[in-house]
LUMDO-525390 format. One record per atom (N, C-alpha, C): atom name; chain; x, z, y; residue number from 1. Coordinates in Angstrom, 1 decimal. Layout:
R  atomo  cadena    east      up   north  num
R     CA       A       X       Z       Y  NUM
...
This chain:
R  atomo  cadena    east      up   north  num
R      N       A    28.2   -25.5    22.8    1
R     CA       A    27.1   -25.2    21.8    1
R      C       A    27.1   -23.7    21.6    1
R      N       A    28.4   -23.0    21.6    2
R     CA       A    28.1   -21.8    21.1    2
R      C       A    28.1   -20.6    22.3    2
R      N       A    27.6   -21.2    23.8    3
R     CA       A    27.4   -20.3    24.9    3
R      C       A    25.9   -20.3    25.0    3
R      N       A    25.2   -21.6    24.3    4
R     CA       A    23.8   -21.9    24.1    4
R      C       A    23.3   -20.7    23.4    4
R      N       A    23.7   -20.3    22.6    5
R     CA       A    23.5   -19.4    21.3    5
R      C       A    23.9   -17.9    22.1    5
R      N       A    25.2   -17.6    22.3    6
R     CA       A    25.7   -16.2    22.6    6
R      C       A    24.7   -15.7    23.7    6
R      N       A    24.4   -16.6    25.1    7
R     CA       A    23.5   -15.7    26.1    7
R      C       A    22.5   -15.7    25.9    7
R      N       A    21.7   -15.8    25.0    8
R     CA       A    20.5   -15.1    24.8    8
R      C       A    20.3   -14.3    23.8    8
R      N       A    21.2   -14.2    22.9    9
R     CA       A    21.8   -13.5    21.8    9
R      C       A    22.3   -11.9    22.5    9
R      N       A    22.9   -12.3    23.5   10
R     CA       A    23.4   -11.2    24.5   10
R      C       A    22.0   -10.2    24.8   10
R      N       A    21.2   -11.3    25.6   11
R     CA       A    19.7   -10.8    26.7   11
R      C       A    19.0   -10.0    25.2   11
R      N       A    18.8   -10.3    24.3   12
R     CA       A    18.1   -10.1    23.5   12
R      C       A    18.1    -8.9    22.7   12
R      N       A    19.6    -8.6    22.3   13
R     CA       A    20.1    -7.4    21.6   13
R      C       A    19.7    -6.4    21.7   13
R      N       A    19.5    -5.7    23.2   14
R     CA       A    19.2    -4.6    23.6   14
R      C       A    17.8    -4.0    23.1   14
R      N       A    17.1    -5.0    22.8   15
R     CA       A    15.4    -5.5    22.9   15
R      C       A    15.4    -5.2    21.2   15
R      N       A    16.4    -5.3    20.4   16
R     CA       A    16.3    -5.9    18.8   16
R      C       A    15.9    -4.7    18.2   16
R      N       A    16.6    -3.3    18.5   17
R     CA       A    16.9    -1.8    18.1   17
R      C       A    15.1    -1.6    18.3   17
R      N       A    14.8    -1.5    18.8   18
R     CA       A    13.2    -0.7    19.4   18
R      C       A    12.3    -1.8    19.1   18
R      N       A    12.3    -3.4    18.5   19
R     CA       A    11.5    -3.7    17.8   19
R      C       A    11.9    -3.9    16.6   19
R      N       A    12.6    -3.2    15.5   20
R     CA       A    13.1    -3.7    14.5   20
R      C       A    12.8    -2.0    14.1   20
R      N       A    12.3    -1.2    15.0   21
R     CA       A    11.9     0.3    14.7   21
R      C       A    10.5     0.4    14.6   21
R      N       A     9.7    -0.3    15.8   22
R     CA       A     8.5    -0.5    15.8   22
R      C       A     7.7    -0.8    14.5   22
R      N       A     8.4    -2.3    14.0   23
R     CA       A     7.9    -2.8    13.1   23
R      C       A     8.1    -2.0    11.5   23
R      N       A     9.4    -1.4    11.4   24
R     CA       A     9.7    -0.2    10.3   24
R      C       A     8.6     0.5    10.4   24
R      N       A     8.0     1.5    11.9   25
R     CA       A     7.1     2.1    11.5   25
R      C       A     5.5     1.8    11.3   25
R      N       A     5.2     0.5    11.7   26
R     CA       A     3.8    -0.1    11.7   26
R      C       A     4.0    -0.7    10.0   26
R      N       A     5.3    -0.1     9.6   27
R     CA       A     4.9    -0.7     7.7   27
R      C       A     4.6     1.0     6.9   27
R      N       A     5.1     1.3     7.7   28
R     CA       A     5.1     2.9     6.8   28
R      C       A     4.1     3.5     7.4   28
R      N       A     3.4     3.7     8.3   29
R     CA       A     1.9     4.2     8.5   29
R      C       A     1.0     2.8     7.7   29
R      N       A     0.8     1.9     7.9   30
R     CA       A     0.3     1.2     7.0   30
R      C       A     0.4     1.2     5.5   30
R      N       A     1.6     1.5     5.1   31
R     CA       A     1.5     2.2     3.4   31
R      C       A     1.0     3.5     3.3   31
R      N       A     1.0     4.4     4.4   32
R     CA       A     0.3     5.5     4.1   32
R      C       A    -0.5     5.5     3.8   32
R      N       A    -1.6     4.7     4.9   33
R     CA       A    -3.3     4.5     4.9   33
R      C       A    -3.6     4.0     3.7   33
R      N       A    -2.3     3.0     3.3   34
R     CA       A    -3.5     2.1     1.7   34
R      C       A    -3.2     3.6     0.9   34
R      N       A    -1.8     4.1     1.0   35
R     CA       A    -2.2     5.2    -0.2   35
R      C       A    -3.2     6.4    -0.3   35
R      N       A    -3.7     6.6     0.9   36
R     CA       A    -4.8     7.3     1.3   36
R      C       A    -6.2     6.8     0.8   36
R      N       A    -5.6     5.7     1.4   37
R     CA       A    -7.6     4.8     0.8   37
R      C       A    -7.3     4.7    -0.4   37
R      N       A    -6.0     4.5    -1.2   38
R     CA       A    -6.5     4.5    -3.2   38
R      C       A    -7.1     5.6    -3.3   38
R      N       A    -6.2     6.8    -2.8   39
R     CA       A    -6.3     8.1    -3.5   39
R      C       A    -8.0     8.4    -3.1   39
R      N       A    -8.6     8.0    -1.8   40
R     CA       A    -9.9     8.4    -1.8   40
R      C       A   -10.8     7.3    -2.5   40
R      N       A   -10.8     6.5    -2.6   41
R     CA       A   -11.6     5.5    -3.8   41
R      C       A   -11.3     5.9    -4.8   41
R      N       A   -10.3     6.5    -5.6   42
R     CA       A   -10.3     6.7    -7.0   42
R      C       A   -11.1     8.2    -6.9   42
R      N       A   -11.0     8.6    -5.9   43
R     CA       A   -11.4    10.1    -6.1   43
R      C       A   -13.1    10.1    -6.3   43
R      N       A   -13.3     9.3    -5.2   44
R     CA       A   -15.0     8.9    -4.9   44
R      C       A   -15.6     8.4    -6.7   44
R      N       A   -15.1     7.4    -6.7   45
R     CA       A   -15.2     6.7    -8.1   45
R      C       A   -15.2     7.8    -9.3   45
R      N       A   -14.3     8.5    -9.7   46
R     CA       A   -14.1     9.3   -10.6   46
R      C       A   -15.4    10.6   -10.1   46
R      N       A   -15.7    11.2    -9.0   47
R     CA       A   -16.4    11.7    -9.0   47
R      C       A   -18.0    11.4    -9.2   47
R      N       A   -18.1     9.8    -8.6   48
R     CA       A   -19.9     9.7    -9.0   48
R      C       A   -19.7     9.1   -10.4   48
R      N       A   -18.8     8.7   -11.1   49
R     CA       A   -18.8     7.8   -12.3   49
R      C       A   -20.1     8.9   -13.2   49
R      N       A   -20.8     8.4   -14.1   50
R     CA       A   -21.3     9.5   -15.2   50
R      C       A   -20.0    10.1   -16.2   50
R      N       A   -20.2    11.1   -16.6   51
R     CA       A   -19.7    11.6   -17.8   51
R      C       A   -19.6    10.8   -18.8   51
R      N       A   -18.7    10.9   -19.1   52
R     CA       A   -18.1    10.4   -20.8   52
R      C       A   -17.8    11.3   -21.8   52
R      N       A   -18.3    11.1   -23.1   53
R     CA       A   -18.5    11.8   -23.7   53
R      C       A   -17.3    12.3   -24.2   53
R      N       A   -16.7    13.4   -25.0   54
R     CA       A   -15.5    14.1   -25.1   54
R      C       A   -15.3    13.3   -26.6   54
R      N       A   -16.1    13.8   -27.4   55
R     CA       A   -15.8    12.7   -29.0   55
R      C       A   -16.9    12.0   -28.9   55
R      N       A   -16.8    10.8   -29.3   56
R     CA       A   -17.7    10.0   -29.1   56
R      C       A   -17.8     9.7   -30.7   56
R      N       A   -18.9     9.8   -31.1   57
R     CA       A   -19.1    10.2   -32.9   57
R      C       A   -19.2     8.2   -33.1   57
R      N       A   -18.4     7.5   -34.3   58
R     CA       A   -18.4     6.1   -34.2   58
R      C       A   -19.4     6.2   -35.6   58
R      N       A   -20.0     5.1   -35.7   59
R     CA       A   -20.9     5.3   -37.1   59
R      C       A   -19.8     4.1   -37.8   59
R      N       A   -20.6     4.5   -39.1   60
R     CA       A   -20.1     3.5   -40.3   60
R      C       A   -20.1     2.4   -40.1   60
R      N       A   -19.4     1.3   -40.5   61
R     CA       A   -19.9    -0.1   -40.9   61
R      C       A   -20.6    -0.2   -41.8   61
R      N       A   -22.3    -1.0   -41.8   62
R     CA       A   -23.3    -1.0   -42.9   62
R      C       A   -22.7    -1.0   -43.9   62
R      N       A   -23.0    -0.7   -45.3   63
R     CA       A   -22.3    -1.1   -46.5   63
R      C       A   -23.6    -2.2   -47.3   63
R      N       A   -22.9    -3.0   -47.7   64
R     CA       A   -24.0    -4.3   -48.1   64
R      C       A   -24.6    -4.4   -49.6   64
């Protein structure tokens, strides 16, 4: 049972180093891009948004 297991465990090791890097860096360029695409959506957004007022004057509650 456990030569079933060892020789491909063997074949395969060599192979493990260079996809287990691959995949590390296809996560880390992929979190770059989303952090890229927030930072330019938020940027886009905040720049067409209208202006908001600085004090915004609140009125009274009617008095009855």
């Amino acid at each position: 049972m456990l030569r079933k297991v060892v020789g491909p465990a063997i074949l395969l090791a060599p192979v493990a180093a260079p996809v287990l890097h691959g995949l590390t860096g296809i996560a880390v360029v992929g979190l770059g891009l989303f952090a890229a695409g927030t930072v330019v959506a938020k940027t886009v957004s905040a720049l067409t948004a209208p202006p908001k007022p600085r004090n915004p004057v609140e009125e009274p509650p009617p008095v009855k």
